[in-house]
C-alpha positions as CSV (number, residue, x, y, z in Angstrom):
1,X,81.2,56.9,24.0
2,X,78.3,58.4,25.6
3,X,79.0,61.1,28.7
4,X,75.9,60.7,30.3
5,X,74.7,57.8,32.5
6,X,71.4,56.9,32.7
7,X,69.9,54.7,35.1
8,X,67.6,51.7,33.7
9,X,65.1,50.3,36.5
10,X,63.1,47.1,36.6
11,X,60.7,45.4,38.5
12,X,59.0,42.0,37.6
13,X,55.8,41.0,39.2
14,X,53.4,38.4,39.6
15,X,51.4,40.3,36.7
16,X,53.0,43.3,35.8
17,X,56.6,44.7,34.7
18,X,57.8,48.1,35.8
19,X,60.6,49.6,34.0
20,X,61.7,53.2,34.8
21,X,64.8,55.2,33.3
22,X,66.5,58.1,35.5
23,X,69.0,60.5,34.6
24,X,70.4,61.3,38.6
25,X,67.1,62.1,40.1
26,X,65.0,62.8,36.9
27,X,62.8,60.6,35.7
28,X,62.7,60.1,31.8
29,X,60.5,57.2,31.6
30,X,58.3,55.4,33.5
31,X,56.0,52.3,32.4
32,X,54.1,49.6,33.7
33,X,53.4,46.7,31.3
34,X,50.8,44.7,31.8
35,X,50.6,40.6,31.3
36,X,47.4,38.5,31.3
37,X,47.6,35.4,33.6
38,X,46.2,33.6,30.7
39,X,49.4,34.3,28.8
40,X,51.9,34.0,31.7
41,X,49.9,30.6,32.4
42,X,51.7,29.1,29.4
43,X,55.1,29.0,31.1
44,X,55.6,26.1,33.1
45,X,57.8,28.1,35.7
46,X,58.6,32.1,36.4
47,X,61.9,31.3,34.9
48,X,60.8,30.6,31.7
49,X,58.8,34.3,31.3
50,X,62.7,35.8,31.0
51,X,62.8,35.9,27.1
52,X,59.4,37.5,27.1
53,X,59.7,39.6,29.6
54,X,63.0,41.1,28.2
55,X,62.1,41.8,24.8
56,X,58.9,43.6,25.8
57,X,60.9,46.0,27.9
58,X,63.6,46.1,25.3
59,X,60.7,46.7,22.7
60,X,59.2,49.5,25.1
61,X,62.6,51.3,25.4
62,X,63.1,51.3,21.5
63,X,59.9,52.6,21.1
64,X,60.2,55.5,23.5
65,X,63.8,56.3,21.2
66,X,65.6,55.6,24.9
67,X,69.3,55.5,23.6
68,X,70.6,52.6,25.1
69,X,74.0,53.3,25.2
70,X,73.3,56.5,27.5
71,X,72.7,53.4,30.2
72,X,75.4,52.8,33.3
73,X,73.6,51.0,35.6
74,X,70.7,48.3,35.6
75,X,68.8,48.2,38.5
76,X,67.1,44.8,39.0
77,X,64.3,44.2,41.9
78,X,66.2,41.7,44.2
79,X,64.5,38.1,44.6
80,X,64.5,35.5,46.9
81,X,67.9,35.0,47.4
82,X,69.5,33.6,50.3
83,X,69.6,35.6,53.8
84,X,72.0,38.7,52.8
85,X,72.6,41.8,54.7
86,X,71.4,45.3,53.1
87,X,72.9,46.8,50.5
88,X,73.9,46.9,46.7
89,X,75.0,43.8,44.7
90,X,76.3,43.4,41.6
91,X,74.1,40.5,39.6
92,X,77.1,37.5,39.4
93,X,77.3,34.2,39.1
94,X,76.5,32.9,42.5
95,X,73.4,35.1,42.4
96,X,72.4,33.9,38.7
97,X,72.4,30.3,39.6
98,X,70.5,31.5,42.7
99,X,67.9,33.5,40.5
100,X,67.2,30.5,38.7
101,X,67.1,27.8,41.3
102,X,65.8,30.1,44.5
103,X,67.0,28.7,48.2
104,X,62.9,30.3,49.1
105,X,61.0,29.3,45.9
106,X,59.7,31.0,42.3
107,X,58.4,34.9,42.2
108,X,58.8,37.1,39.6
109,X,61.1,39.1,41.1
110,X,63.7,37.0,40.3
111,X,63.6,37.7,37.3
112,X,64.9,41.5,38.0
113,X,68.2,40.5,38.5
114,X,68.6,37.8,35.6
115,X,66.6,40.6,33.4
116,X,68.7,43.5,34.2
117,X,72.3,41.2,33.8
118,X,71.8,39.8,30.3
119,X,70.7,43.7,29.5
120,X,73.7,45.2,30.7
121,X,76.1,42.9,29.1
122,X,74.5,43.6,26.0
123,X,75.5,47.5,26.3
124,X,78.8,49.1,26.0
125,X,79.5,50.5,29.7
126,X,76.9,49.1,31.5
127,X,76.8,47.0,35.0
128,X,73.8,44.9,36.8
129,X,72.9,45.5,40.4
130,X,70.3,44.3,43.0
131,X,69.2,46.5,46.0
132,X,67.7,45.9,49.3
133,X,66.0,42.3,48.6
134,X,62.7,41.0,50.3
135,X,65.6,38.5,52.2
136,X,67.5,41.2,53.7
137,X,68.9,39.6,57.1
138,X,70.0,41.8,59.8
139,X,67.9,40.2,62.9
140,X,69.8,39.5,66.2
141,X,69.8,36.1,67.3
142,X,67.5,36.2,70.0
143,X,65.2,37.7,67.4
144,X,65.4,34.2,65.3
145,X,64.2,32.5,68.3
146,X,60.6,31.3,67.6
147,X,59.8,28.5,71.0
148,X,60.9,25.1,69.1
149,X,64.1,24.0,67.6
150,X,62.4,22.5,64.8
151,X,61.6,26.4,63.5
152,X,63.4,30.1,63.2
153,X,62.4,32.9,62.6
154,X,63.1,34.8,59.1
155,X,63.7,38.0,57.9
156,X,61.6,38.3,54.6
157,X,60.0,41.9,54.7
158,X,60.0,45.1,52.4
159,X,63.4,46.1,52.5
160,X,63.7,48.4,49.2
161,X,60.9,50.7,50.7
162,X,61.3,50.7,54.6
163,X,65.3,51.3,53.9
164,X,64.3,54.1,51.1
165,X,62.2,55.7,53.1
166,X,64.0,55.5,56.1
167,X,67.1,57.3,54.5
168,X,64.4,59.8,53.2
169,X,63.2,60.9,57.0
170,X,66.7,60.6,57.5
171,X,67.7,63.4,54.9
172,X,64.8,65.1,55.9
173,X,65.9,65.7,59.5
174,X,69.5,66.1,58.5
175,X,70.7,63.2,59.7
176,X,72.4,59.8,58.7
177,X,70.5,57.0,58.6
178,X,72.5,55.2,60.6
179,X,72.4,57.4,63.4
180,X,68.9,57.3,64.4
181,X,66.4,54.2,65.8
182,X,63.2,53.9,64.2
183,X,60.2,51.9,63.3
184,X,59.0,51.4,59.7
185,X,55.7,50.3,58.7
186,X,54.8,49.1,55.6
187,X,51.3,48.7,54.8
188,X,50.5,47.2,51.4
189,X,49.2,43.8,50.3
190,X,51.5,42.5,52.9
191,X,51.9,44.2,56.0
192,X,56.0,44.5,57.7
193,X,57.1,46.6,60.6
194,X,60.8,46.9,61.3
195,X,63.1,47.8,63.8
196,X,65.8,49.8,62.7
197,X,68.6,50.3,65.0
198,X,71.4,52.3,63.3
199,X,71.0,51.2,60.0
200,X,70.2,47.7,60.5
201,X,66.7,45.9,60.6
202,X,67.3,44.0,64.1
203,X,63.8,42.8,64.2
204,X,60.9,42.4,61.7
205,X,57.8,40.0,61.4
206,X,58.2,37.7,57.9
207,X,55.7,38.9,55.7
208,X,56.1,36.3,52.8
209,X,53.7,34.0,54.8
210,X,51.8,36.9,57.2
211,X,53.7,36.5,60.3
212,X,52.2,39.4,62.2
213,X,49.0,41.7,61.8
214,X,46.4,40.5,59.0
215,X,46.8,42.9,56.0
216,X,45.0,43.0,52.9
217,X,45.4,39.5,51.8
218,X,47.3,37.7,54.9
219,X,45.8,36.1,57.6
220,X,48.9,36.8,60.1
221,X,49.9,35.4,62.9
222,X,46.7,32.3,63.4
223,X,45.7,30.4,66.7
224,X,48.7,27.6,66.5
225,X,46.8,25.0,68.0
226,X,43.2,26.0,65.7
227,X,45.9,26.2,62.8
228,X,47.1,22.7,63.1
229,X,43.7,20.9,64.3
230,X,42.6,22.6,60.6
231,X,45.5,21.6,58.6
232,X,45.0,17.4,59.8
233,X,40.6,17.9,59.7
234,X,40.5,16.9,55.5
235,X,39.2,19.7,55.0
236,X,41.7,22.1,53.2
237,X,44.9,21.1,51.0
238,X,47.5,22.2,51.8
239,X,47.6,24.5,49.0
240,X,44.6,25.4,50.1
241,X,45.8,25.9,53.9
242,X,48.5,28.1,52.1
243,X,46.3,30.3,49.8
244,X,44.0,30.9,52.9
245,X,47.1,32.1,54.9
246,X,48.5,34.0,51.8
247,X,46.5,35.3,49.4
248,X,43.1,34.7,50.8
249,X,43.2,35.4,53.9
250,X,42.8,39.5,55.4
251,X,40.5,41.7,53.9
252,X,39.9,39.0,51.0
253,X,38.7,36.6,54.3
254,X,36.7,39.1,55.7
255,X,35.3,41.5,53.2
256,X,36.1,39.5,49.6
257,X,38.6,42.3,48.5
258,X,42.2,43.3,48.8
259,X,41.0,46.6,48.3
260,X,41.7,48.7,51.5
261,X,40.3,51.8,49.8
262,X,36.8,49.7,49.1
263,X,36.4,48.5,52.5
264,X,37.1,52.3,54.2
265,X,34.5,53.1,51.6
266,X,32.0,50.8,52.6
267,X,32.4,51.9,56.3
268,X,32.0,55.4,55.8
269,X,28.7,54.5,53.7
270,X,27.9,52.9,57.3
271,X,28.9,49.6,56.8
272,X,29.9,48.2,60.6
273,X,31.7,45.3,59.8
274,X,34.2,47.3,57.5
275,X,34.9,49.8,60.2
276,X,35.0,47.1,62.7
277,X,37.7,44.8,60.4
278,X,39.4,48.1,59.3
279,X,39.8,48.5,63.0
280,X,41.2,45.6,64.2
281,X,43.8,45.1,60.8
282,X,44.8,48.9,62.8
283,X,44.7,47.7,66.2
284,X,47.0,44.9,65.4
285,X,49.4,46.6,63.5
286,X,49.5,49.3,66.7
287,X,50.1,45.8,68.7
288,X,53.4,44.8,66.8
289,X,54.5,48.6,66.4
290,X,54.7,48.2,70.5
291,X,56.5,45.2,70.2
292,X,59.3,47.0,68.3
293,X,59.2,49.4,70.3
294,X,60.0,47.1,73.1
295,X,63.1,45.3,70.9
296,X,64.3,49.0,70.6
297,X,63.8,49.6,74.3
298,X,62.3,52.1,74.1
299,X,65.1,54.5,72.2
300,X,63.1,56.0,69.5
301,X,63.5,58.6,67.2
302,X,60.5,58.4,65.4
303,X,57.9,55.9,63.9
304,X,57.0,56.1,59.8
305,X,54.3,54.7,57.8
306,X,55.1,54.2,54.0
307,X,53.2,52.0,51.5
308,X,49.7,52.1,49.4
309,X,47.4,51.6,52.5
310,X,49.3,54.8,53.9
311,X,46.9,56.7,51.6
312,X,44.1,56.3,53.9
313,X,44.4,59.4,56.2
314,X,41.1,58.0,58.3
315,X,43.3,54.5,58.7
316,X,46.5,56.1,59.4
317,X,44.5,58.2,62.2
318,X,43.9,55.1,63.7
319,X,47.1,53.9,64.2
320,X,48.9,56.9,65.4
321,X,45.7,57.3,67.6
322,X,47.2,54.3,69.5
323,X,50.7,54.8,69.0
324,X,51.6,58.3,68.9
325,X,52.6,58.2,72.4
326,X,55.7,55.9,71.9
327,X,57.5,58.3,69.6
328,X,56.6,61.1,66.8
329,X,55.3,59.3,63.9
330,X,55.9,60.8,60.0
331,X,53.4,59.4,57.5
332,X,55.1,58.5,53.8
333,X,51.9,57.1,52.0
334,X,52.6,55.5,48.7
335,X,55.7,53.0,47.9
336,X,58.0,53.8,44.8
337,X,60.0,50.9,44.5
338,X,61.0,52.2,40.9
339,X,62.4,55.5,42.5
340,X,64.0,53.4,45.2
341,X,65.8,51.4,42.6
342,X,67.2,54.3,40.6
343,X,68.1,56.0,43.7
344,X,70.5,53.0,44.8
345,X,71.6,53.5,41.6
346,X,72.6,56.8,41.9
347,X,74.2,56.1,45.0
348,X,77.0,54.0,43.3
349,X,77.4,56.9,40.9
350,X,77.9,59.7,43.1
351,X,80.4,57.1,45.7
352,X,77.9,57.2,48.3
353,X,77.5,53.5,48.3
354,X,80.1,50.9,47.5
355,X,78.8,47.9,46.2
356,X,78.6,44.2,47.5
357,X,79.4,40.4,46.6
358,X,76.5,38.1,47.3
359,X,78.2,34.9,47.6
């Protein structure tokens, strides 16, 4: 019997699997493997990549002479689940069946859970958890009002970053987490900005389908009435309709790339349609950051900006150009979503955390 306990990470994407092993906050191996969509193409539905998914990162560990049985804890990169609160979850059955046949639809994610359970009960000590899923659900209910009966309002957003990070200002002002009120923005391929009020995400826009700003490949929130007109004119699918809404729509629409980094580029090379799109994806972000502010009323601690976009000092000057008056804001560029994982992890193994029963 091994006395160490190693933390084993994963994290399926749409091309792409991340798996990262951590003894407490070391890293011992990180890798992200690569897939073709030519090859991934073959399987008729995300659910039937599992098998080959796992033996590559089974494969990956032997060859890096990882010893398994060092492993306690799996971490799995939650899916679309049903609406849970925040927290850790042990992978069980109700959240297998789930995995397999999601409430919300396919995404590789899913496969982090199923992944990291049938690895775990393969090894001698070891247990399967989820963290902080995209379907996190902590919204009020005046926040799940949208105008019409016939719709609500979601809570599908970044949850593994914005809660990492904000536990990570939180540590770095000495301070719990739940004690303080803040607004996380996270600006990646999707764009989210949440409302934390004590430890709870009261408010968020649903950045599965773009609710909000326009990001790098979302449209956001489109003129309803121009939306709908479009959607009966013949013109578009309504695949179509959807890939232009997510996917296609954002920086993709406007400058043919997802790339924020490109289009800065081409406005500093003097380019003024970049700067002028670069400055409206900013302006509306500044818009929605408000609007939290406003759910919060006005009791702020601080505003932080996390994820790949964050990178971009000239962007981020943007924003806290228009917003810095509302609070102090703290810039976290990047997301590590493998870090985050192992990190929940460790939680559970120092008792800072006690797990939770999706049901």
């Amino acid at each position: 019997m091994s006395n160490k306990a190693w933390i084993l990470a994963i994290n399926p994407g749409s091309t792409s699997t991340k798996i990262a092993v951590y003894d407490g906050e070391s890293p011992l191996f990180l890798k992200n493997l690569k897939h073709s969509q030519d090859l991934l193409a073959e399987f008729e539905k995300i659910t039937d990549q599992f098998q080959y998914r796992k033996n590559l990162i089974i494969k990956q560990l032997e060859e890096a002479e990882i010893d398994l049985a060092n492993i306690r804890l799996v971490m799995g990169r939650g899916g679309l689940l049903k609406p849970m609160e925040s927290g850790i979850f042990e992978v069980n059955a109700a959240m297998i069946r789930d995995l397999k046949n999601s409430p919300l639809g396919e995404h590789a994610s899913n496969l982090g859970g199923l992944i990291a359970e049938d690895i775990a009960r393969s090894l001698p000590e070891a247990r399967a958890y989820i963290a902080n899923p995209v379907v996190v659900d902590e919204m009020t209910d005046l926040a799940r009002y949208t105008g019409h009966p016939y719709f609500k309002r979601k809570s599908i957003f970044h949850a593994l970053n914005q809660k990492a990070v904000a536990r990570e200002h939180a540590k770095s002002v000495m301070k719990n987490y739940e004690a303080l009120n803040l607004i996380v923005v996270h600006l990646g391929g999707g764009i989210t900005i949440g409302a934390h009020r004590r430890g709870r995400v009261i408010d968020v826009n649903q950045g599965l389908d773009g609710e909000g700003p326009f990001s790098p490949e979302r449209s956001g929130t489109l003129p309803i009435g121009d939306l709908v007109r479009l959607c009966f004119s013949g013109k578009l699918t309504q695949k179509e309709i959807m890939s232009m809404i997510k996917g296609q729509g954002g920086l993709v629409a406007y400058m043919g790339t997802n790339s924020a980094y490109e289009v800065e580029k081409r406005a500093y090379e003097g380019d003024e349609r970049a700067s002028q799109v670069m400055q409206a994806m900013a302006y509306q972000i500044a818009k929605d950051i408000g609007a939290m502010a406003t759910v919060l009323e006005g009791e702020l601690d601080g505003i932080l900006i996390t994820g790949g976009v964050a990178n971009s000092k000239w962007f981020v000057n943007l924003l806290i150009e228009r917003v810095k008056f509302i609070a102090p804001v703290h810039v976290y560029p990047g997301e590590d979503e493998m870090r985050a994982l192992a990190f929940n992890g460790l939680r559970i193994l120092k008792g800072e955390a006690e797990t939770k029963i999706y049901q």
